[in-house]
Backbone as CSV, one residue per row, in Angstrom:
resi,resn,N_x,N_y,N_z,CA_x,CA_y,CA_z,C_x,C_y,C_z
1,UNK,-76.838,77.156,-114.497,-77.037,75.723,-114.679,-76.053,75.165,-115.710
2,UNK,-75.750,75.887,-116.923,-75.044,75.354,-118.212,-73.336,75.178,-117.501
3,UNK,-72.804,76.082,-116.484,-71.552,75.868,-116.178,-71.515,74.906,-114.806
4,UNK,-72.438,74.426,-114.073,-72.122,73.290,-113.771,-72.831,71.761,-114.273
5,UNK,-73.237,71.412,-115.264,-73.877,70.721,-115.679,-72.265,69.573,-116.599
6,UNK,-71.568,70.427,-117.076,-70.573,69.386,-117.177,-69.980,68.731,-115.810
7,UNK,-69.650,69.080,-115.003,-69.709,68.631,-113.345,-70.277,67.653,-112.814
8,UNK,-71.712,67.856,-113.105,-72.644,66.889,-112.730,-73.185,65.674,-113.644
9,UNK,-72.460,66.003,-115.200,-72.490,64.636,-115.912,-71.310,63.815,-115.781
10,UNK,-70.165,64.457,-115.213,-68.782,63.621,-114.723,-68.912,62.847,-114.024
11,UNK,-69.151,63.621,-112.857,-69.843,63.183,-111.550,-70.714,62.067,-111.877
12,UNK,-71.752,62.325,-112.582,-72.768,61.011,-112.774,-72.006,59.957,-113.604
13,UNK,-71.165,59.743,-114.253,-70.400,59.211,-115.548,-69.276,58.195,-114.245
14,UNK,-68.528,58.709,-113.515,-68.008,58.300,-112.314,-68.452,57.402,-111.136
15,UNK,-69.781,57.950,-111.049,-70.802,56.377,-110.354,-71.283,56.111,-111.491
16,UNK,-71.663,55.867,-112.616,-72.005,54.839,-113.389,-70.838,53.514,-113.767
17,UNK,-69.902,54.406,-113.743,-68.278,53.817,-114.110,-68.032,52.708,-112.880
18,UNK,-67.950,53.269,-111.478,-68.169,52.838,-110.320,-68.992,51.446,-110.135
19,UNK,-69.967,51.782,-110.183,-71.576,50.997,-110.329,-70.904,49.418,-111.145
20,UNK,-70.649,49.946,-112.900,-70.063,48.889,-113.373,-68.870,47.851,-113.185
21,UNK,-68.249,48.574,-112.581,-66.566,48.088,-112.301,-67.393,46.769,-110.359
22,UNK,-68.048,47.776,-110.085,-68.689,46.712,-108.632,-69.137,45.128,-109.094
23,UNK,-70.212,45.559,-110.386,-71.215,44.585,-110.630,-70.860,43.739,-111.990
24,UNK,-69.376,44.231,-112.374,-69.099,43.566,-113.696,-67.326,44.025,-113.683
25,UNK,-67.080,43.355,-112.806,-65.151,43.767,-112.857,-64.583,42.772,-113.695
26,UNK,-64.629,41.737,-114.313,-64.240,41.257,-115.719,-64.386,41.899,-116.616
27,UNK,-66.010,42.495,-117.165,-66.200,43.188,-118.096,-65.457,44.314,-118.539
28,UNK,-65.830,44.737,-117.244,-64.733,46.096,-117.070,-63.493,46.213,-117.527
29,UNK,-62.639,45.485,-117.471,-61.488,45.174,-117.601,-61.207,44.913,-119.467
30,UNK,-62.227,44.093,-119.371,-62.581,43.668,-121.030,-62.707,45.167,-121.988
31,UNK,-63.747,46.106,-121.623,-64.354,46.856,-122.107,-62.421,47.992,-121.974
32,UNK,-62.225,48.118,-120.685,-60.657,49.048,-120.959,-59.613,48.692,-121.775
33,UNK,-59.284,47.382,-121.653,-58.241,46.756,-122.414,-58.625,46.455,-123.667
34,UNK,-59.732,46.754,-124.454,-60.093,46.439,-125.685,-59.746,47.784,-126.002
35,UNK,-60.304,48.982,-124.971,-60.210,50.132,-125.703,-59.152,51.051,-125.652
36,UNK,-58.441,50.102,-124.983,-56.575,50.350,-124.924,-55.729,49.911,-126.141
37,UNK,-56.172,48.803,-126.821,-55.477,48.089,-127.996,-56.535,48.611,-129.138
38,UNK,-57.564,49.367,-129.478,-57.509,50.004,-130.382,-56.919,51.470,-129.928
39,UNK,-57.028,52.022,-128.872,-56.518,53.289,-129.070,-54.907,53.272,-129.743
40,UNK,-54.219,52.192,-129.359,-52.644,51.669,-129.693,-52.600,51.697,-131.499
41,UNK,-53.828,50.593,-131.554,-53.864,50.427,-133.118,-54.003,51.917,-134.246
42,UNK,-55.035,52.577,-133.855,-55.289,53.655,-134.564,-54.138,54.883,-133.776
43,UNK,-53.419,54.676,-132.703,-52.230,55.367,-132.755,-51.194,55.136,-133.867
44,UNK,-51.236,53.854,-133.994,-50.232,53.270,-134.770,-50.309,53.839,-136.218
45,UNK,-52.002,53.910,-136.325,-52.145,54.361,-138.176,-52.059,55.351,-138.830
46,UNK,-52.469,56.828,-136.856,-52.185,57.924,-137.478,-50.195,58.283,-137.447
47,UNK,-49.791,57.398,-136.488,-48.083,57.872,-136.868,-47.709,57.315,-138.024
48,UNK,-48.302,56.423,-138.801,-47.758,55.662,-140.088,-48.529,56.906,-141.490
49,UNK,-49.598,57.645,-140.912,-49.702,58.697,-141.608,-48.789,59.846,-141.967
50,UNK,-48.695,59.980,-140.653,-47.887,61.178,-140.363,-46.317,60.998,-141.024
51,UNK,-45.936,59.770,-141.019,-44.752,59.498,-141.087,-44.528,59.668,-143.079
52,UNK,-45.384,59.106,-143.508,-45.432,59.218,-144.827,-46.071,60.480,-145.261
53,UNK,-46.609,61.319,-144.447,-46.858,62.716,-145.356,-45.782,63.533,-144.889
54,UNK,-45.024,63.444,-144.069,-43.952,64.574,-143.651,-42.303,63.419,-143.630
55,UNK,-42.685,62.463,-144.532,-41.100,61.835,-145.277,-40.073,62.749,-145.500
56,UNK,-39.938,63.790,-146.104,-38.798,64.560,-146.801,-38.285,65.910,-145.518
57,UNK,-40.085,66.015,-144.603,-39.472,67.097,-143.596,-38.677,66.696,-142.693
58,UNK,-38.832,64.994,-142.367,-38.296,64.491,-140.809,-37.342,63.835,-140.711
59,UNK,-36.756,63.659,-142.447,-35.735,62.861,-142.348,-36.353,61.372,-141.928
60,UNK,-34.961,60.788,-142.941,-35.079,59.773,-143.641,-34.827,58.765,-142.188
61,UNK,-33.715,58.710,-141.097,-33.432,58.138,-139.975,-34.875,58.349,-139.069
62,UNK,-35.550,59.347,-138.917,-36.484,59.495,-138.165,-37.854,58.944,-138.367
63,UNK,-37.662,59.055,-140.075,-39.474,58.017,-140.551,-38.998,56.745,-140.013
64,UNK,-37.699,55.895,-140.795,-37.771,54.459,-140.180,-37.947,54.499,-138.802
65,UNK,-37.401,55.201,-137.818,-38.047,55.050,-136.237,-39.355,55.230,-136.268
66,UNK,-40.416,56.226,-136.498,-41.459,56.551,-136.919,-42.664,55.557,-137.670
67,UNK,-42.066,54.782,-138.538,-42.634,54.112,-138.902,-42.629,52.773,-138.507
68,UNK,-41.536,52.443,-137.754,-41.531,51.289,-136.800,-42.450,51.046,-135.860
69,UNK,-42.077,52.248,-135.019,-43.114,52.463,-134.181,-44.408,52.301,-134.160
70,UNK,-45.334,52.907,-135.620,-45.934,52.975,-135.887,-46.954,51.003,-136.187
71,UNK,-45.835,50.377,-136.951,-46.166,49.293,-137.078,-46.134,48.118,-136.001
72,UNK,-45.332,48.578,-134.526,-45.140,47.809,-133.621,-46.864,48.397,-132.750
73,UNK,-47.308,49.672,-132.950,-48.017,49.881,-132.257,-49.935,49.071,-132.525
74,UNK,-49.579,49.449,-134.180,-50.794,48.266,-134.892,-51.038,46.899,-134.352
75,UNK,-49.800,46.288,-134.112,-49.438,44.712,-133.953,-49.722,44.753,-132.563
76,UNK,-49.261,45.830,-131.511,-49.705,45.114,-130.074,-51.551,45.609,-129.921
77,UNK,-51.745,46.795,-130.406,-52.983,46.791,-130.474,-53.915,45.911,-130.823
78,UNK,-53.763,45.061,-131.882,-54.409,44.177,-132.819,-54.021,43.515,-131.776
79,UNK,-53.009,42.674,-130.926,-52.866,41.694,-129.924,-53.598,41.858,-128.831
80,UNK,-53.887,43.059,-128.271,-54.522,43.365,-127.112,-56.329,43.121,-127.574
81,UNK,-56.323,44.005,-128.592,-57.469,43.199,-128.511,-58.298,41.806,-128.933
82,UNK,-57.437,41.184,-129.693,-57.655,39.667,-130.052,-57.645,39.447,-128.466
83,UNK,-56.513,39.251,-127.651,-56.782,38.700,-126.174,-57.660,39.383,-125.412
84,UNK,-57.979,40.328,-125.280,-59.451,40.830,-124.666,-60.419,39.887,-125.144
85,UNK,-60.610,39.931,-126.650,-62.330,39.244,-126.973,-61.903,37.889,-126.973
86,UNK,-60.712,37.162,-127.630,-60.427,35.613,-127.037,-60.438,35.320,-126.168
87,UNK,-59.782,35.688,-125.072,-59.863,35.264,-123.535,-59.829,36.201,-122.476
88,UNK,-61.264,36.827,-122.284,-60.960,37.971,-121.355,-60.665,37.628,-120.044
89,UNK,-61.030,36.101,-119.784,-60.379,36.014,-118.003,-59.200,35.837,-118.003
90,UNK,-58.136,36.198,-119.026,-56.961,36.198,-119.030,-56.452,37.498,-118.883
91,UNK,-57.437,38.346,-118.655,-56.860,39.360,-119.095,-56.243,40.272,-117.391
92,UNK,-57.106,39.939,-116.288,-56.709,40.670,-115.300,-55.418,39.574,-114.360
93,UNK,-55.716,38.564,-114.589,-54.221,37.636,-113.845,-53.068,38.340,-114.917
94,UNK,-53.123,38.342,-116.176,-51.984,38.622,-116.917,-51.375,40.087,-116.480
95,UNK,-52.588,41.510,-115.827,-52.126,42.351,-115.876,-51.346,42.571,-114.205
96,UNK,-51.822,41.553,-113.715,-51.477,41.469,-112.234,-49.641,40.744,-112.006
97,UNK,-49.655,39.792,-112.983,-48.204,39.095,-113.372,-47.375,40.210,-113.993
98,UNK,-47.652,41.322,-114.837,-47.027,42.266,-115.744,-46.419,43.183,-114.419
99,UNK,-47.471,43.596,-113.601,-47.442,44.637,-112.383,-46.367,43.727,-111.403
100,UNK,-46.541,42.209,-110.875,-45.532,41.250,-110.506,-44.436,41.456,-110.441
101,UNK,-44.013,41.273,-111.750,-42.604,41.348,-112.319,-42.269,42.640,-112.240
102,UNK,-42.541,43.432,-112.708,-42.302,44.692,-112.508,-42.044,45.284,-111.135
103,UNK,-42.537,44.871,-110.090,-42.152,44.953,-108.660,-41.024,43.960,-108.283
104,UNK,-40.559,43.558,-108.951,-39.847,41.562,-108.657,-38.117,42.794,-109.316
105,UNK,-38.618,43.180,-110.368,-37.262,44.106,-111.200,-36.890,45.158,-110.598
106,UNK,-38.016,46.292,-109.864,-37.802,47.119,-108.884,-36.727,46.420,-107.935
107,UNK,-37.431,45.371,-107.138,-36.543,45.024,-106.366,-35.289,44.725,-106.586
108,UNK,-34.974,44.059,-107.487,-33.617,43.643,-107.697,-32.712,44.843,-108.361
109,UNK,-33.355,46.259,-108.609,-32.489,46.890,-109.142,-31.896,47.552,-107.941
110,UNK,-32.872,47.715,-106.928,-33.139,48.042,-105.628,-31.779,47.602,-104.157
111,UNK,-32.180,46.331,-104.700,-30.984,44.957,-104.082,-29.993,45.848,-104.350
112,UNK,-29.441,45.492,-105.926,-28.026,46.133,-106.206,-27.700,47.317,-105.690
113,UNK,-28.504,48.032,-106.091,-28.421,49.885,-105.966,-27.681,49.696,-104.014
114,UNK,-28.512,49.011,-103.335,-28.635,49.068,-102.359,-26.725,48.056,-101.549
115,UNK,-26.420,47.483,-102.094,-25.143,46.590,-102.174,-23.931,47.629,-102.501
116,UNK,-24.468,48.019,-103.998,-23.359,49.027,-104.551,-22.923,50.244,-103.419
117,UNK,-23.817,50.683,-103.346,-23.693,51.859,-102.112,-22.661,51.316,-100.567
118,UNK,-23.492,50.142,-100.462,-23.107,49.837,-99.155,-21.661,49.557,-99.388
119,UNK,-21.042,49.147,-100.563,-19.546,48.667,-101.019,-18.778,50.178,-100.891
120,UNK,-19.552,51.164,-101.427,-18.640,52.411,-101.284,-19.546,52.969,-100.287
121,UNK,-19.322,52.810,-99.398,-19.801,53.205,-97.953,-20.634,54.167,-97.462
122,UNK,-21.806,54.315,-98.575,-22.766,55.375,-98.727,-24.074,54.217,-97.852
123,UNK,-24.370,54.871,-96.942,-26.060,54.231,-96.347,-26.871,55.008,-97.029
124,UNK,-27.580,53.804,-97.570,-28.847,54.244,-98.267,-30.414,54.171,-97.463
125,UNK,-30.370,55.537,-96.972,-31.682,55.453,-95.635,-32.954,54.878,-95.867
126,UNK,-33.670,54.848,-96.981,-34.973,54.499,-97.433,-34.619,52.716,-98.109
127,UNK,-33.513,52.845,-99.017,-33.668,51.992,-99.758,-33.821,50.311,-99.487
128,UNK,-33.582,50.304,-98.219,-33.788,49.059,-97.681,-35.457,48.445,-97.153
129,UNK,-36.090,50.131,-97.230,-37.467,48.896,-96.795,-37.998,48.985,-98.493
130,UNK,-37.501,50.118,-99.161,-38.226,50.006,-100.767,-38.137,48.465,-101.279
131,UNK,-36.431,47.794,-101.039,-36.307,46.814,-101.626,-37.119,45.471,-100.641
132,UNK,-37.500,45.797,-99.951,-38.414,44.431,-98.861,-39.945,44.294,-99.534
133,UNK,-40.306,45.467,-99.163,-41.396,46.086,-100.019,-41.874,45.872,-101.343
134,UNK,-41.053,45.516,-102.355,-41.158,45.321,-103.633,-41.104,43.876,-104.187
135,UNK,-40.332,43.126,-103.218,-40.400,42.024,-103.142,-41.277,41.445,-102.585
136,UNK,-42.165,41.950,-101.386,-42.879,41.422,-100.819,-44.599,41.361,-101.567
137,UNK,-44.450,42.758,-101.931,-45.361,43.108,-103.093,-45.580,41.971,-104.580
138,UNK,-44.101,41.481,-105.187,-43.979,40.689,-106.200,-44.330,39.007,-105.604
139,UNK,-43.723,38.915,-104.597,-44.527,37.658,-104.397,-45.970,37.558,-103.698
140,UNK,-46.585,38.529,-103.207,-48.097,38.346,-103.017,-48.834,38.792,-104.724
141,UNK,-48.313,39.292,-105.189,-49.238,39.603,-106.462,-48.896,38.028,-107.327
142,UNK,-47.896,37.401,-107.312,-47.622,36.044,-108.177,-48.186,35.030,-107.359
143,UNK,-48.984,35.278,-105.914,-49.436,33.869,-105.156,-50.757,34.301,-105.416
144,UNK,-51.065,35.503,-104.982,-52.594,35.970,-105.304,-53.356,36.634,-106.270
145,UNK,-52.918,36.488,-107.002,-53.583,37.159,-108.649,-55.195,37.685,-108.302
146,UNK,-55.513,36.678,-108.649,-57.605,36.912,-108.580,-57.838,37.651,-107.091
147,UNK,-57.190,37.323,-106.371,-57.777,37.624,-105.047,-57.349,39.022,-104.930
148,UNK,-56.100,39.891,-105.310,-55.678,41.191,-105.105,-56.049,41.734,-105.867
149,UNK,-56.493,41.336,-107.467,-57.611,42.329,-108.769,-58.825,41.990,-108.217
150,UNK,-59.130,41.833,-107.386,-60.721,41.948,-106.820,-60.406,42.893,-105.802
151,UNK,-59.849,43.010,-104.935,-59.636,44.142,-104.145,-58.933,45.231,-104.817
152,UNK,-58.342,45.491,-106.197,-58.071,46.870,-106.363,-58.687,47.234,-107.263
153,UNK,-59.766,46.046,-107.654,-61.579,46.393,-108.636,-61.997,47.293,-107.660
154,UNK,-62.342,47.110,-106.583,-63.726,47.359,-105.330,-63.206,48.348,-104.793
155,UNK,-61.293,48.476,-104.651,-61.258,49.620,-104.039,-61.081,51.453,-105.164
156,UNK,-61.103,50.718,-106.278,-61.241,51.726,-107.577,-62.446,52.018,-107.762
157,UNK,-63.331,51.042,-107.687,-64.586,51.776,-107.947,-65.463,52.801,-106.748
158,UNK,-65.052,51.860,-105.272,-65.425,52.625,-104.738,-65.065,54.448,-104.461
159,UNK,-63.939,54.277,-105.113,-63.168,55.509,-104.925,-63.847,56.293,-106.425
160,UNK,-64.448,55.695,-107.003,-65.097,55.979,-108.009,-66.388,57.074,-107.699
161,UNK,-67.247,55.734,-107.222,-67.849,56.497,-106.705,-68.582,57.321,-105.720
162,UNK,-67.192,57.850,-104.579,-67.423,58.215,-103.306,-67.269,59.527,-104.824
163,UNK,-66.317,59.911,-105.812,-65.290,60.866,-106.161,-66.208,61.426,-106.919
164,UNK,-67.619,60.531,-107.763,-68.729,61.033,-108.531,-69.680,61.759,-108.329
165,UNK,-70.112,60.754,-106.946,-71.199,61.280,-105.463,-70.812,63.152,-105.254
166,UNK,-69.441,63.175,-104.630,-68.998,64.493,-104.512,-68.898,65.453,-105.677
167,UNK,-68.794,64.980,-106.631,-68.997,65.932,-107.965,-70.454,65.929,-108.042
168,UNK,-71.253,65.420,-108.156,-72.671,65.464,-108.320,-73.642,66.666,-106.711
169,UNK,-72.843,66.068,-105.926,-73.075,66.808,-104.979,-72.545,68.979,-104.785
170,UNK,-71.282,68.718,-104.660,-70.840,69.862,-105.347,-70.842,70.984,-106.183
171,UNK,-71.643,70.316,-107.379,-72.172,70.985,-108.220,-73.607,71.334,-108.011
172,UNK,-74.831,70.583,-107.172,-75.715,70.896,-107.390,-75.815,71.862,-105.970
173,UNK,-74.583,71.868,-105.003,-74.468,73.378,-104.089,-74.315,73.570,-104.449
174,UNK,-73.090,74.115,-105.656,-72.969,75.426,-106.294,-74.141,76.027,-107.169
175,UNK,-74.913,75.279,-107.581,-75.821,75.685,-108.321,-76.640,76.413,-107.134
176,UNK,-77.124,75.857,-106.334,-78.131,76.301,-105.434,-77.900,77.438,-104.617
177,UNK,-76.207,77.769,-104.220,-75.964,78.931,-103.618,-76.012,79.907,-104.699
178,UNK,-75.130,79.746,-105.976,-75.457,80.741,-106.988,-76.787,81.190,-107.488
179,UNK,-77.490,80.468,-107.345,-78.887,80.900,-107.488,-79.695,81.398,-106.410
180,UNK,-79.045,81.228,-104.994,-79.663,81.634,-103.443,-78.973,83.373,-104.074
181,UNK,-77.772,83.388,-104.477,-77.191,84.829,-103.993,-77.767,85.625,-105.577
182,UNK,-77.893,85.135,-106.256,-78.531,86.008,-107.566,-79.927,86.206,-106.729
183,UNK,-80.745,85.386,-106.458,-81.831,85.743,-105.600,-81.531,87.128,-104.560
184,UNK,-80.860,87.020,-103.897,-80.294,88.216,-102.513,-79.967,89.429,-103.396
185,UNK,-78.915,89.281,-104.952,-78.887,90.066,-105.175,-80.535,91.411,-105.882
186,UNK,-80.712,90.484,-106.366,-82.081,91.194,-107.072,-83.095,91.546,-106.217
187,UNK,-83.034,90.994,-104.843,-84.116,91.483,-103.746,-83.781,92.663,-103.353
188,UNK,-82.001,93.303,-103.472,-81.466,94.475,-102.909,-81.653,95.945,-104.027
């Protein structure tokens, strides 16, 4: 029982996770991205530790990177979560515009990559539907914000918890055959 019982609290932890993300996908979002900008922040405090107790081992060029870092990581943390608890319905259009652009830059690096080649007379076999694709991707995520973070809420959670169900399930066969064949064994 003790070695699958972590299994079956995953498993259960996975449809609860599931469950919430169905019946509270703002929150959700709220509750990750808050606990994304402190994990950033208290990243930030233990490299600003680190950086000042091992000063003389890491060199003097490497703390100022180190400690930059350190202080850029406080500041977006502290930002992430001020905008989580200030305006959390800002928070899933903004991450959907971030993902946007980021498909919008794919493409255009895509474009070029895809030009350059064709100038020195290399066909690039894939790269032409990547770059359609990425674009096509960047402008449905910048027309449909709310409407595509509701479908990749519902289709995360459900994948949540089809993925919990089967851990919960899984584990409590294994329990039951391991305990069918310790049974078989001790009858022999």
């Amino acid at each position: 029982m003790k070695k699958y019982l972590p299994l079956m609290v995953s498993g259960a932890l996975m449809i609860f996770i599931g469950l919430y993300m169905l019946l509270h996908p703002d929150g959700f979002l709220t509750v990750v991205i808050s606990a994304f900008g402190v994990y950033l922040a208290l990243d930030g405090v233990r490299t600003l530790y680190a950086a000042i107790k091992l000063g003389d081992v890491i060199g003097r060029s490497f703390r100022k990177v180190a400690m930059g870092k350190a202080f850029l990581n406080m500041l977006v943390g502290l930002f992430v979560i001020i905008i989580a608890i200030a305006a959390p319905t800002l928070i899933p259009n903004l991450l959907v515009y971030i993902i946007a652009a980021a498909f919008l830059i794919t493409g255009a690096v895509d474009l070029a990559d895809m030009l350059l080649l064709s100038k020195a007379g290399v066909v690039g076999t894939g790269l032409g539907l990547e770059t359609v694709l990425s674009f096509v991707f960047a402008i449905l995520l910048f027309l449909f914000p709310s409407f595509l973070t509701g479908i990749v809420m519902t289709l995360f959670a459900a994948i949540l918890l089809a993925s919990g169900a089967l851990m919960v399930y899984g584990s409590i066969s294994s329990m039951v055959f391991s305990r069918r064949l310790r049974k078989d064994g001790e009858s022999l």
